[in-house]
C-alpha positions in Angstrom: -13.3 -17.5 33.0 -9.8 -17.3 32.6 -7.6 -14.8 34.6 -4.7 -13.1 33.4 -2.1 -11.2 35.6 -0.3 -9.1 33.8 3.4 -7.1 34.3 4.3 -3.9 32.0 7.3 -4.2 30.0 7.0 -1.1 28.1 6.1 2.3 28.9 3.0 1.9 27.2 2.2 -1.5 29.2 3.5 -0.2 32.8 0.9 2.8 32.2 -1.6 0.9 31.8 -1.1 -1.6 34.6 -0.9 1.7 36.6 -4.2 2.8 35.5 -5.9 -0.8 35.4 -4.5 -3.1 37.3 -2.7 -6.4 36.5 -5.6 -8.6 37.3 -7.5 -8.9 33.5 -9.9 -11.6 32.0 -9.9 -13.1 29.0 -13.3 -12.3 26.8 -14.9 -13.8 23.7 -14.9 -12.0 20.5 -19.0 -11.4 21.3 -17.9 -10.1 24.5 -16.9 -6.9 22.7 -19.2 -6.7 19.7 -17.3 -8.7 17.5 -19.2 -11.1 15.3 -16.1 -12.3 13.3 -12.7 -11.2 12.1 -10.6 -12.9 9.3 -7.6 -11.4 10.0 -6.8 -11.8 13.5 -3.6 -13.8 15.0 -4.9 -16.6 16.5 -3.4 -16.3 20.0 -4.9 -12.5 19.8 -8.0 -12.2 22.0 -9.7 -9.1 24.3 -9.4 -8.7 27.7 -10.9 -7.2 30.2 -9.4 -5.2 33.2 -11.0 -6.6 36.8 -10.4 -2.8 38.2 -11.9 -0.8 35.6 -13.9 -2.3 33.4 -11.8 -1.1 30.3 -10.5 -4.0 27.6 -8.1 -3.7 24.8 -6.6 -6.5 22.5 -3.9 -9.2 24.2 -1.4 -11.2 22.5 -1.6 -14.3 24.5 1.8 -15.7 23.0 4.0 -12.6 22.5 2.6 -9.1 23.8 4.9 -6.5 22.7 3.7 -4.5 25.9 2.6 -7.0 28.3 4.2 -9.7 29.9 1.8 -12.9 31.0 3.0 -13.9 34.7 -0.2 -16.0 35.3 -3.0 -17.7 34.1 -5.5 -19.4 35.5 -9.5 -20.8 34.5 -11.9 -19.5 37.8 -15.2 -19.8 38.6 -17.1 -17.2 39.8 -20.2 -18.6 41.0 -22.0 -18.1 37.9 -21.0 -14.5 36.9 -18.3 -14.2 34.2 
């Protein structure tokens, strides 16, 4: 698993690292339903929110509301 900490640099991105937390993981397309998609940036994945439970799409290399501060590969003992 990879995890993510995330900072808010736009309203938008502050909000939801009020309501979610900073702590997110990184998820397969399956992860979220998604068999394939043809149009999608390639640095583009889902994420999932370690406090919630909630995911929504992440630009790994520029996320116009997110800022990456960390990331790091984790085990977790078998549970992703």
């Amino acid at each position: 698993m990879t995890l993510l900490i995330l900072k808010g640099k736009t309203g938008h991105g502050k909000n939801r690292i009020r309501e979610h937390g900073n702590k997110w993981r990184q998820l397969m397309l399956i992860d979220v339903g998604i068999i394939s998609m043809s149009h999608r940036k390639k640095s583009t994945w889902p994420i999932r929110s370690l406090k919630t439970g909630e995911w929504r799409w992440f630009d790994l290399d520029n996320d116009q509301h997110f800022t990456l501060l960390r990331d790091e590969s984790i085990e977790l003992n078998g549970n992703s």
